[in-house]
mmCIF file of the N, C-alpha and C atoms, coordinates in Angstrom:
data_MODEL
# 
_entry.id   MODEL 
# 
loop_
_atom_site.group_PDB 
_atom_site.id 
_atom_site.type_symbol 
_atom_site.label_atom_id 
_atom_site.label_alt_id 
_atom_site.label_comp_id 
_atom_site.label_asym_id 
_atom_site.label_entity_id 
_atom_site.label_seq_id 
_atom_site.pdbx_PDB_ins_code 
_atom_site.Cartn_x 
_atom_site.Cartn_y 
_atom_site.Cartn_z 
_atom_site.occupancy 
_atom_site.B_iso_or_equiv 
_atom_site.pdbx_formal_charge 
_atom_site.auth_seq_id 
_atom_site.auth_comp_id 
_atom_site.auth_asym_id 
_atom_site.auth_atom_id 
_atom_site.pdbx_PDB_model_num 
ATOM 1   N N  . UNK A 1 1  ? 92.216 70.108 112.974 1.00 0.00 ? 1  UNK A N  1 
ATOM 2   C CA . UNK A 1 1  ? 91.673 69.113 113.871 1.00 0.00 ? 1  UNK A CA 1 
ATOM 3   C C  . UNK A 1 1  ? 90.899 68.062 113.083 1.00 0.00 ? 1  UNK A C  1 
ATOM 4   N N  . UNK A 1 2  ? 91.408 66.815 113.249 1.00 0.00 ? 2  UNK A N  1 
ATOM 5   C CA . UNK A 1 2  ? 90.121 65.573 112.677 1.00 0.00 ? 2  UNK A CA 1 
ATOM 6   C C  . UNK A 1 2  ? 89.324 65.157 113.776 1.00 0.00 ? 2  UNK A C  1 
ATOM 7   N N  . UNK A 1 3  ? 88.138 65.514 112.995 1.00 0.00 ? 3  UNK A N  1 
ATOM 8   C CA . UNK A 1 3  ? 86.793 64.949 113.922 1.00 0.00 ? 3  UNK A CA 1 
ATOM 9   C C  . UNK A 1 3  ? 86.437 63.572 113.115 1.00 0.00 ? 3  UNK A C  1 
ATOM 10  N N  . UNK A 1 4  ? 87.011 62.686 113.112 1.00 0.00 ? 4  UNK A N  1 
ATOM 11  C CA . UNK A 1 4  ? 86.499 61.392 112.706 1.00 0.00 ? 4  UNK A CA 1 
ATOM 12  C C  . UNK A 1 4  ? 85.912 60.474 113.494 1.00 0.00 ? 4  UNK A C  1 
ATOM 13  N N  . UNK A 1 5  ? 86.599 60.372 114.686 1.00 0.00 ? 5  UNK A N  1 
ATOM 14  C CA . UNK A 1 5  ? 86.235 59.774 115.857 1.00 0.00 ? 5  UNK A CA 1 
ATOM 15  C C  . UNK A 1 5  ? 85.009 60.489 116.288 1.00 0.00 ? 5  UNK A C  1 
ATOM 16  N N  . UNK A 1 6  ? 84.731 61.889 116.570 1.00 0.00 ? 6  UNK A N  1 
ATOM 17  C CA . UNK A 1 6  ? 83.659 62.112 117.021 1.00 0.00 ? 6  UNK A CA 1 
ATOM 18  C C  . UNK A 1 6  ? 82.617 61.907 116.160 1.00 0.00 ? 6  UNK A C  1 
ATOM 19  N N  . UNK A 1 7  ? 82.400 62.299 114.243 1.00 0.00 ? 7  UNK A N  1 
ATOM 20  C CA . UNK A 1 7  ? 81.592 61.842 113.806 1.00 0.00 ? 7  UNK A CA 1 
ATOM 21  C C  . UNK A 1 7  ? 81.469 59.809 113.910 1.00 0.00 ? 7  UNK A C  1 
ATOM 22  N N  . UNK A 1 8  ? 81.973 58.861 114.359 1.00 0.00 ? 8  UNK A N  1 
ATOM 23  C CA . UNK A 1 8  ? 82.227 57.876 114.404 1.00 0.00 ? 8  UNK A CA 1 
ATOM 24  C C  . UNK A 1 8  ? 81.366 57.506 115.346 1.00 0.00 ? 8  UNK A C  1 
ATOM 25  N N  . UNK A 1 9  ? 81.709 57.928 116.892 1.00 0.00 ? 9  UNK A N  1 
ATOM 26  C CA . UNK A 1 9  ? 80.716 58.013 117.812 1.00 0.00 ? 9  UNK A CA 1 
ATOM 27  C C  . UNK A 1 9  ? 79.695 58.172 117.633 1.00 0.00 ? 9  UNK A C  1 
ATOM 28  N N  . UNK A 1 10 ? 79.012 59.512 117.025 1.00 0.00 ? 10 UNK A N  1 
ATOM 29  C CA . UNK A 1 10 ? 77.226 60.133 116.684 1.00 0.00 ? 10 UNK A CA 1 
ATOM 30  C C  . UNK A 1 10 ? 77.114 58.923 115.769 1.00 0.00 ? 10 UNK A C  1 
ATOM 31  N N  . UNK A 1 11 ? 77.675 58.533 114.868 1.00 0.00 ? 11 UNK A N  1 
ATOM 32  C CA . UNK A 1 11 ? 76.922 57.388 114.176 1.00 0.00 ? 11 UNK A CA 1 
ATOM 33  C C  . UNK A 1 11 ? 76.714 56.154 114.788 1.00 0.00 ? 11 UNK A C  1 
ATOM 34  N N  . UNK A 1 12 ? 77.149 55.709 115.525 1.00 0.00 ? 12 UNK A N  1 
ATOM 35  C CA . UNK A 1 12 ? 77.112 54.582 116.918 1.00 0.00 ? 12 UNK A CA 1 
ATOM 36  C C  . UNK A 1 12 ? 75.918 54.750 117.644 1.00 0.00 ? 12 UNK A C  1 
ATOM 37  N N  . UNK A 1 13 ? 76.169 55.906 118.106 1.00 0.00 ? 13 UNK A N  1 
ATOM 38  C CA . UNK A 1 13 ? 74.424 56.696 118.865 1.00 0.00 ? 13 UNK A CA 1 
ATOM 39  C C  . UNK A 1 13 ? 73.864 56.659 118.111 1.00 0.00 ? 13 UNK A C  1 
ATOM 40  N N  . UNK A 1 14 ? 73.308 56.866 116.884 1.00 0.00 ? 14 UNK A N  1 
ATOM 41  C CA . UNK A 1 14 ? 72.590 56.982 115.890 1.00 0.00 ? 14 UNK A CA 1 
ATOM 42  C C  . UNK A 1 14 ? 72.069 55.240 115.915 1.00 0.00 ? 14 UNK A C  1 
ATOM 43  N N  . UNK A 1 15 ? 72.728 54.475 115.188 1.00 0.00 ? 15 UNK A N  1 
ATOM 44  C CA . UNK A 1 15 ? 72.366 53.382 114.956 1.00 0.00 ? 15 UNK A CA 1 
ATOM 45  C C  . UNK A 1 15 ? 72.583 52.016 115.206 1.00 0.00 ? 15 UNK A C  1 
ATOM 46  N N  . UNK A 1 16 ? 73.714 52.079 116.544 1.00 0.00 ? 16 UNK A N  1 
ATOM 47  C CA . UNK A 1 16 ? 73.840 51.348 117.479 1.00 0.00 ? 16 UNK A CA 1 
ATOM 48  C C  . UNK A 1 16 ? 72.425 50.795 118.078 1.00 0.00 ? 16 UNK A C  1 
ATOM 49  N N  . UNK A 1 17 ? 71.887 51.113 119.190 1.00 0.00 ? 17 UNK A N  1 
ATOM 50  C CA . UNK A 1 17 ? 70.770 50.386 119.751 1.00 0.00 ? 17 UNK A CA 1 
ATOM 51  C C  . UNK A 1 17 ? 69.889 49.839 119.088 1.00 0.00 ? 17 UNK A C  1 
ATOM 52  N N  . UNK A 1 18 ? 69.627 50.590 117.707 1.00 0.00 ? 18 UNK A N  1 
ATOM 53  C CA . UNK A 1 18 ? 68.140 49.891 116.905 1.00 0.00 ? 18 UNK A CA 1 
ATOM 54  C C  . UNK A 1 18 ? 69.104 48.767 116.403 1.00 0.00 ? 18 UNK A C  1 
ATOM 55  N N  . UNK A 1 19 ? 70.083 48.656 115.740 1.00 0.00 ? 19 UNK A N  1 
ATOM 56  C CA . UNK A 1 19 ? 70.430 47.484 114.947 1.00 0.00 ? 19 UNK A CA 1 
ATOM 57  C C  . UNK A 1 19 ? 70.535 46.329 116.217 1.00 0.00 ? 19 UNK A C  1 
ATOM 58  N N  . UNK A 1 20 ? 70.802 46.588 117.806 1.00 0.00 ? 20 UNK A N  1 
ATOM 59  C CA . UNK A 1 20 ? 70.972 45.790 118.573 1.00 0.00 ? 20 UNK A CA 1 
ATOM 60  C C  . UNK A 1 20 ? 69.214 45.201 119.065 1.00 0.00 ? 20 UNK A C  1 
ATOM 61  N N  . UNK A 1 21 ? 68.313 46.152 118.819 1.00 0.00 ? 21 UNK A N  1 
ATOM 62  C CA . UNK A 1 21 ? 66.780 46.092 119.209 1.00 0.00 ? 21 UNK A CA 1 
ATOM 63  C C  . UNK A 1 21 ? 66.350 44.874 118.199 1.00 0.00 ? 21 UNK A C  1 
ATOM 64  N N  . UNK A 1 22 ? 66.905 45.355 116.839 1.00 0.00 ? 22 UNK A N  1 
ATOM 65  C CA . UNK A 1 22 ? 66.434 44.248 115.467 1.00 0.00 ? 22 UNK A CA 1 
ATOM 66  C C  . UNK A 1 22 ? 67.030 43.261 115.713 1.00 0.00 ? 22 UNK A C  1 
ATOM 67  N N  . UNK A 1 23 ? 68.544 42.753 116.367 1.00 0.00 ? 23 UNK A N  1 
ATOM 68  C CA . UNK A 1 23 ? 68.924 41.493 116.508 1.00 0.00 ? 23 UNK A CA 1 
ATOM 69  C C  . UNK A 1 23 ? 68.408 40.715 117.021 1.00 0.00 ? 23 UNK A C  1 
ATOM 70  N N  . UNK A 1 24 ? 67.988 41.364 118.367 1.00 0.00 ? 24 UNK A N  1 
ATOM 71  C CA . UNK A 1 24 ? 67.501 41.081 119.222 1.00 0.00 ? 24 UNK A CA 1 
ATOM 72  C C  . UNK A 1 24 ? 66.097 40.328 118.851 1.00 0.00 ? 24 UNK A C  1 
ATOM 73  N N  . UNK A 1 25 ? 65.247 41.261 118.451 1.00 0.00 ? 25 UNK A N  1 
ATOM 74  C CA . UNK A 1 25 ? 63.937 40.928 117.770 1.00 0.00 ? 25 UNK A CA 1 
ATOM 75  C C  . UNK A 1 25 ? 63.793 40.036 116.748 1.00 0.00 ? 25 UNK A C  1 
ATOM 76  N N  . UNK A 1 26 ? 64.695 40.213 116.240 1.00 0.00 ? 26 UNK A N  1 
ATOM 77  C CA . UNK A 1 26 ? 64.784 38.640 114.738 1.00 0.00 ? 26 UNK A CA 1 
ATOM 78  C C  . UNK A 1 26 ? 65.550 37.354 115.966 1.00 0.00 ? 26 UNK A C  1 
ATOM 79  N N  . UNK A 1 27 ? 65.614 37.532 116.621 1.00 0.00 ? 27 UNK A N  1 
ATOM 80  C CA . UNK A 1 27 ? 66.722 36.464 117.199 1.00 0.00 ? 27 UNK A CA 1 
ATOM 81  C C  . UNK A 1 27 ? 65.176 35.688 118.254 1.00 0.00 ? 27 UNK A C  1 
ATOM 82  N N  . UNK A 1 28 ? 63.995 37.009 118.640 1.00 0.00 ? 28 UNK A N  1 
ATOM 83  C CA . UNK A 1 28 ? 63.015 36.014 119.357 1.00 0.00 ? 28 UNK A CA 1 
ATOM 84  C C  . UNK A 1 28 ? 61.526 35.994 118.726 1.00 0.00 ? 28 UNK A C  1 
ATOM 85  N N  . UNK A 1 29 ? 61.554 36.321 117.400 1.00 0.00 ? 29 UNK A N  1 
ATOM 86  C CA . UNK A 1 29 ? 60.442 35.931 116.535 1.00 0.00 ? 29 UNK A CA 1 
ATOM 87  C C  . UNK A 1 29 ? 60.176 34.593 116.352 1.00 0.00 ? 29 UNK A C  1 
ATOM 88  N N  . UNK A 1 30 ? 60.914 34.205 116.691 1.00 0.00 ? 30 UNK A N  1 
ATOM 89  C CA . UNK A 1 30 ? 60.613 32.359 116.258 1.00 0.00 ? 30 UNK A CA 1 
ATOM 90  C C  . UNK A 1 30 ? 59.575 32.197 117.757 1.00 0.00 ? 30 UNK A C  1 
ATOM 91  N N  . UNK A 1 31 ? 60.605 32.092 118.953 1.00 0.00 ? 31 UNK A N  1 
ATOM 92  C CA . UNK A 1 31 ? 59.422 32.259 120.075 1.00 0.00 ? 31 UNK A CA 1 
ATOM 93  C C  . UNK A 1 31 ? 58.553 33.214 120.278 1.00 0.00 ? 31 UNK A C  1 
ATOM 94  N N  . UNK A 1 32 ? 58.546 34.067 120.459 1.00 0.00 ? 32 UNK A N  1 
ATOM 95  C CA . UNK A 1 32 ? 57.422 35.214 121.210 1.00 0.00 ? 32 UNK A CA 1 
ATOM 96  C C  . UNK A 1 32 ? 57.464 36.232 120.041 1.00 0.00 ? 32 UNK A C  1 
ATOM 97  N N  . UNK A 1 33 ? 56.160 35.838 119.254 1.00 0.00 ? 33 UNK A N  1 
ATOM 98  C CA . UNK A 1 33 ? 56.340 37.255 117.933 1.00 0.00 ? 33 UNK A CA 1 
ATOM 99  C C  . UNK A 1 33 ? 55.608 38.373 118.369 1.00 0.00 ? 33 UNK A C  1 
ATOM 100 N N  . UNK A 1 34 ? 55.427 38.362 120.049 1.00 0.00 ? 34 UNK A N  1 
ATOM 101 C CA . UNK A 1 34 ? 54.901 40.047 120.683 1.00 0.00 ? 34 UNK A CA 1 
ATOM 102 C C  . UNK A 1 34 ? 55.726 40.502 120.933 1.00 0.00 ? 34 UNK A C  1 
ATOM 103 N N  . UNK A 1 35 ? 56.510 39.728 121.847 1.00 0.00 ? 35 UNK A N  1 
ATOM 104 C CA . UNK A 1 35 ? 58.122 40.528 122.247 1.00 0.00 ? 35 UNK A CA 1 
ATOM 105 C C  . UNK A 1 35 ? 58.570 40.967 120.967 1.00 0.00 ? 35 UNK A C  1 
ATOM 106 N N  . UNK A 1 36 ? 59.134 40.129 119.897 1.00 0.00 ? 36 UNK A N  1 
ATOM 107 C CA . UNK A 1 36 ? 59.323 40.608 118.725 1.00 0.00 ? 36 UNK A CA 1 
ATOM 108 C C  . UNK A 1 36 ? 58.945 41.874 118.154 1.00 0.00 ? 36 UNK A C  1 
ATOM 109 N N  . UNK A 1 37 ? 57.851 42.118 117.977 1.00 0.00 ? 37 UNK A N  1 
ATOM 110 C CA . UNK A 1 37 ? 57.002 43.303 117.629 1.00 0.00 ? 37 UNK A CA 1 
ATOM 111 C C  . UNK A 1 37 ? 57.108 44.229 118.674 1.00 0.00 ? 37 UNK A C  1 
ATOM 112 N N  . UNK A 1 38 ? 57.213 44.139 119.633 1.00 0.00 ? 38 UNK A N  1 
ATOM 113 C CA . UNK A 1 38 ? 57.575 45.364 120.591 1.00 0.00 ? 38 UNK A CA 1 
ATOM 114 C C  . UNK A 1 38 ? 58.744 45.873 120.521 1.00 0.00 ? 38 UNK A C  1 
ATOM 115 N N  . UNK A 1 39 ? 59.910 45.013 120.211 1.00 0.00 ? 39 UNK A N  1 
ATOM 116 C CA . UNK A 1 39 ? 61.273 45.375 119.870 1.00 0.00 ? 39 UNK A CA 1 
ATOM 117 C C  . UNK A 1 39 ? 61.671 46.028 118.694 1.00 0.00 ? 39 UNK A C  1 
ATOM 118 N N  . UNK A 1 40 ? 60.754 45.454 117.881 1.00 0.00 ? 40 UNK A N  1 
ATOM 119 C CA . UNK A 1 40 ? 60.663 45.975 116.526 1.00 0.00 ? 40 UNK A CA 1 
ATOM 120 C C  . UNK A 1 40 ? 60.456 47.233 116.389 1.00 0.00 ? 40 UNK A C  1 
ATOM 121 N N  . UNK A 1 41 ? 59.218 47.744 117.271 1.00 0.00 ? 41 UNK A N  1 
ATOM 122 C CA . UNK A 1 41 ? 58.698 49.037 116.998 1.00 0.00 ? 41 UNK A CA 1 
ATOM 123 C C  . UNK A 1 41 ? 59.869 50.109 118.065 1.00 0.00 ? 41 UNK A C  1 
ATOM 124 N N  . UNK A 1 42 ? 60.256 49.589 119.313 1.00 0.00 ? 42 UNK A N  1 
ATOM 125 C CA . UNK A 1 42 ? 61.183 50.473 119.774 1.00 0.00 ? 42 UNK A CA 1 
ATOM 126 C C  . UNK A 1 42 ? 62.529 50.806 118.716 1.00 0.00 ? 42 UNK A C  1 
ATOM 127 N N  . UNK A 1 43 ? 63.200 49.504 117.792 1.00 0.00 ? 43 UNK A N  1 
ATOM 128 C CA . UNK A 1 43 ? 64.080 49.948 117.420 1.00 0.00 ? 43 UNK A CA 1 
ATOM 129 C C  . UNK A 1 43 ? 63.179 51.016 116.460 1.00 0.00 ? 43 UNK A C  1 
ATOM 130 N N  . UNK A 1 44 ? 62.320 50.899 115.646 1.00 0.00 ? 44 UNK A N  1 
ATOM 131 C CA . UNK A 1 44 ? 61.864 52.153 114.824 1.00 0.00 ? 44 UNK A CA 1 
ATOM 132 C C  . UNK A 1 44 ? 62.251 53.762 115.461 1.00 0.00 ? 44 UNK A C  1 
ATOM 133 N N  . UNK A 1 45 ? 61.363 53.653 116.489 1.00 0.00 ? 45 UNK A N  1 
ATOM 134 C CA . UNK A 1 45 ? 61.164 54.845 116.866 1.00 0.00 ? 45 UNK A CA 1 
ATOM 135 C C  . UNK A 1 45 ? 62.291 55.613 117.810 1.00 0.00 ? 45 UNK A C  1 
ATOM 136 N N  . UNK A 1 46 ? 63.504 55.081 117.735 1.00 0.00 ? 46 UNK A N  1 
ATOM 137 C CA . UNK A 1 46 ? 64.747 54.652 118.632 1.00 0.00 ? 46 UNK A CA 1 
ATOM 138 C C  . UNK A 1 46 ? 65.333 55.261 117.412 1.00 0.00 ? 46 UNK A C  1 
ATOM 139 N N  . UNK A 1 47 ? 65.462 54.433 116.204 1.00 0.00 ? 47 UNK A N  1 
ATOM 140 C CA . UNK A 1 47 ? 66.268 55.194 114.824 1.00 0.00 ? 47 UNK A CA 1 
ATOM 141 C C  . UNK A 1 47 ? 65.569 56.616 114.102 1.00 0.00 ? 47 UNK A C  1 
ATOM 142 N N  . UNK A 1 48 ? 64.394 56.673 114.500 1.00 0.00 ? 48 UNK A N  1 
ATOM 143 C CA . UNK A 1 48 ? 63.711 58.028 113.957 1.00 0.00 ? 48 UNK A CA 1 
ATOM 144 C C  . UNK A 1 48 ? 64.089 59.496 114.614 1.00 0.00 ? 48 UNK A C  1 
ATOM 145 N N  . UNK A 1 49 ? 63.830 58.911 116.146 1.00 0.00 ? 49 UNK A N  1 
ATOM 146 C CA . UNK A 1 49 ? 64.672 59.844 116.850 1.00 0.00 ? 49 UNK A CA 1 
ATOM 147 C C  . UNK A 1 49 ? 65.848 60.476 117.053 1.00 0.00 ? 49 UNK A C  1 
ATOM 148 N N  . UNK A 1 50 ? 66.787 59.106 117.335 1.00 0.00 ? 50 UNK A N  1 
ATOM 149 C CA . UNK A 1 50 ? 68.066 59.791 116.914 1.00 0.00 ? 50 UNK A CA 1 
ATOM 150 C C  . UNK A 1 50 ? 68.265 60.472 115.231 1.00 0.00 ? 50 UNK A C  1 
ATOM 151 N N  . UNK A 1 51 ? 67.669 59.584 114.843 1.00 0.00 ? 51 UNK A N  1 
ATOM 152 C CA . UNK A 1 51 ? 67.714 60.371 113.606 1.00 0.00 ? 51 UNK A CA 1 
ATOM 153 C C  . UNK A 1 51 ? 67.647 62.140 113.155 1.00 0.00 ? 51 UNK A C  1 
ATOM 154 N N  . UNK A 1 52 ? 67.015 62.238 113.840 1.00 0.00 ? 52 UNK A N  1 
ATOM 155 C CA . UNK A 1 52 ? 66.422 63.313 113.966 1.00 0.00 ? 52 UNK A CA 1 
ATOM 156 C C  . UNK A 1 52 ? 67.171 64.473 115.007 1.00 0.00 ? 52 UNK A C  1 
ATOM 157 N N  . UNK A 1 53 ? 67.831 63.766 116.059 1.00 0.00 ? 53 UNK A N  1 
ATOM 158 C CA . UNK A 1 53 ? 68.554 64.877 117.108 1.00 0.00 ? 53 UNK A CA 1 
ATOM 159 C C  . UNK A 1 53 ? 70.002 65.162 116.735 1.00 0.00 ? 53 UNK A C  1 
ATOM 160 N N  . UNK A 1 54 ? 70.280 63.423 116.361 1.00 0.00 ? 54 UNK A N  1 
ATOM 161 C CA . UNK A 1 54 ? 71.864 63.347 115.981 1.00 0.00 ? 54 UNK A CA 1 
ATOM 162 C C  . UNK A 1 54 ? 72.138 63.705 114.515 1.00 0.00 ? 54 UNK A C  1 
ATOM 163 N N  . UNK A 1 55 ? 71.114 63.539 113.651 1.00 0.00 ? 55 UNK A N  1 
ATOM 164 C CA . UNK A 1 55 ? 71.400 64.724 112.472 1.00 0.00 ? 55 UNK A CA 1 
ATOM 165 C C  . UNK A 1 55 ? 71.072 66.103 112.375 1.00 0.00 ? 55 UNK A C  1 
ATOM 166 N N  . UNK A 1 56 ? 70.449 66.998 113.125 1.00 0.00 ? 56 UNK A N  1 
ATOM 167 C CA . UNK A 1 56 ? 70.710 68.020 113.533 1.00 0.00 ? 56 UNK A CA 1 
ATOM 168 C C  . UNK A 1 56 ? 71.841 68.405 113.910 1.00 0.00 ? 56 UNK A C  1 
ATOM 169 N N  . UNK A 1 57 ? 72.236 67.846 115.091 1.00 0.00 ? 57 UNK A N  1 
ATOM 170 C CA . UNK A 1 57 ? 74.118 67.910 115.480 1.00 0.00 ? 57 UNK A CA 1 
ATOM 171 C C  . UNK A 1 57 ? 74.976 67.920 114.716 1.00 0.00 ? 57 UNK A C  1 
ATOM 172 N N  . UNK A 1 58 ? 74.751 67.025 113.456 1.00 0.00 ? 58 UNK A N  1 
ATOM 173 C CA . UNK A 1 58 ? 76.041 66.896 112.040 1.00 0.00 ? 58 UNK A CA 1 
ATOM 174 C C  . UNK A 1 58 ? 75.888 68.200 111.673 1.00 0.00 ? 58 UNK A C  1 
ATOM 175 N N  . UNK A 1 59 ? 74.227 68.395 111.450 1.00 0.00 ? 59 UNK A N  1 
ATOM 176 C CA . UNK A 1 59 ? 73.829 69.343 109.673 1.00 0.00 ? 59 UNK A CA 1 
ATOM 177 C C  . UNK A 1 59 ? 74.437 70.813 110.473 1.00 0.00 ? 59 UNK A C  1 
ATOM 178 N N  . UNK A 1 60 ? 74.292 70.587 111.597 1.00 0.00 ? 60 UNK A N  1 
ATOM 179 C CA . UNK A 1 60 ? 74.899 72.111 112.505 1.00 0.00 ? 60 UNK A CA 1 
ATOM 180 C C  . UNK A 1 60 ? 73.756 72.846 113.127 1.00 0.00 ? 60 UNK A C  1 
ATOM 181 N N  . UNK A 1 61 ? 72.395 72.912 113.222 1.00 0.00 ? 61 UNK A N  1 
ATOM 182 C CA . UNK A 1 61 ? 71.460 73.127 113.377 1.00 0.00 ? 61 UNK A CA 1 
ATOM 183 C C  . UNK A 1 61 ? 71.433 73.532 114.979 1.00 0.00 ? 61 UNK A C  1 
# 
């Protein structure tokens, strides 16, 4: 069986939303550098997390 696609997916979940949180956030630093910084810190803690659930799931844990 190839699991490529499914590891393909977990990495999407993984780092899908924060890289979309940072676009997002570099895209409204010029106007509003609170919004910015709020986006900023969700994508953080958005990539730490998954980080953390969805590499458990790989490592087999």
């Amino acid at each position: 069986m190839d699991f490529t696609g499914l590891f393909i997916i977990i990495l999407l979940i993984m780092f899908g939303p924060s890289v979309i949180l940072a676009i997002i956030g570099f895209s409204l630093l010029s106007k509003n550098k609170k919004t910015a910084k709020v986006l900023f810190i969700i994508a953080a803690v958005y990539l730490i997390i998954s980080l953390g659930i969805c590499g458990a799931l790989i490592a087999g844990f």
